[in-house]
C-alpha positions in Angstrom: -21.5 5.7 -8.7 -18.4 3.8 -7.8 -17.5 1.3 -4.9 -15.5 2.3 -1.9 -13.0 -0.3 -2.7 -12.6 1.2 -6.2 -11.9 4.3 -4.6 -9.3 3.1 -2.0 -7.3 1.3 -4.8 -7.1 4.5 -6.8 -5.8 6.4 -3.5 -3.5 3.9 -3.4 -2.1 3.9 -6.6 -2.0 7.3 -6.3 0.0 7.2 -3.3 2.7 4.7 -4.9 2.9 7.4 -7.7 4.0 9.9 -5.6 6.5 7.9 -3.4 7.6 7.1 -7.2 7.8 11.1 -7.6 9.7 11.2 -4.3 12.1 8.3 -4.8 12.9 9.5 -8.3 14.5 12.5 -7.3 17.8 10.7 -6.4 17.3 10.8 -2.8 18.7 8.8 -0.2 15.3 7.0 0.8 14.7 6.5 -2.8 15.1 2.2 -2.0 12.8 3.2 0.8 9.9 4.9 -1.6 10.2 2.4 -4.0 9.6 -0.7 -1.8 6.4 1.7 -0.2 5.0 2.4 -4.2 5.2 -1.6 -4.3 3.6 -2.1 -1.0 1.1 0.2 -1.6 0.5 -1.3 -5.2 -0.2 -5.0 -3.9 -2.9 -3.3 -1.8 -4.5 -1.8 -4.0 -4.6 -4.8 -6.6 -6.1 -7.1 -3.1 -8.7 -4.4 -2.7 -9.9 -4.4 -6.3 -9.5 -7.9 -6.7 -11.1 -9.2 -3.4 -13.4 -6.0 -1.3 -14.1 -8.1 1.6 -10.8 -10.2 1.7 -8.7 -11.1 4.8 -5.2 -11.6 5.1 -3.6 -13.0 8.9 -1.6 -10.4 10.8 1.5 -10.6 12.4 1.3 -12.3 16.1 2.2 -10.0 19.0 5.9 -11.2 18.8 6.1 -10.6 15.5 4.8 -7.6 14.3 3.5 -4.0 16.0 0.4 -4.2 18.5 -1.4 -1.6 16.7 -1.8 -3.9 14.0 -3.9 -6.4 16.3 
């Protein structure tokens, strides 16, 4: 049996892999895939490496409301 962290960082990795795929292709949001396979990469190392971590969000002026 595995952990549902385990199994979140895996879809994530997964997910940077195939913005990879995407940004590979030569497109012109190839910049844009890249910087979301990196993004999506850092999660997944803070999920494996701490489950239950926290991390501050953005304040309202800052960053989107749906975040809060």
């Amino acid at each position: 049996m595995t952990t549902h962290a385990k199994i979140a960082a895996r879809l994530l990795r997964s997910a940077a892999a195939f913005f990879r795929e995407i940004g590979g292709q030569g497109t012109p949001v190839s910049e844009q895939m890249e910087k979301n396979a990196r993004t999506y990469e850092a999660v997944a190392d803070l999920v494996e490496r701490d489950p239950l971590g926290e991390m501050p969000l953005p304040s309202e002026a800052d960053g989107p409301k749906d975040l809060q």
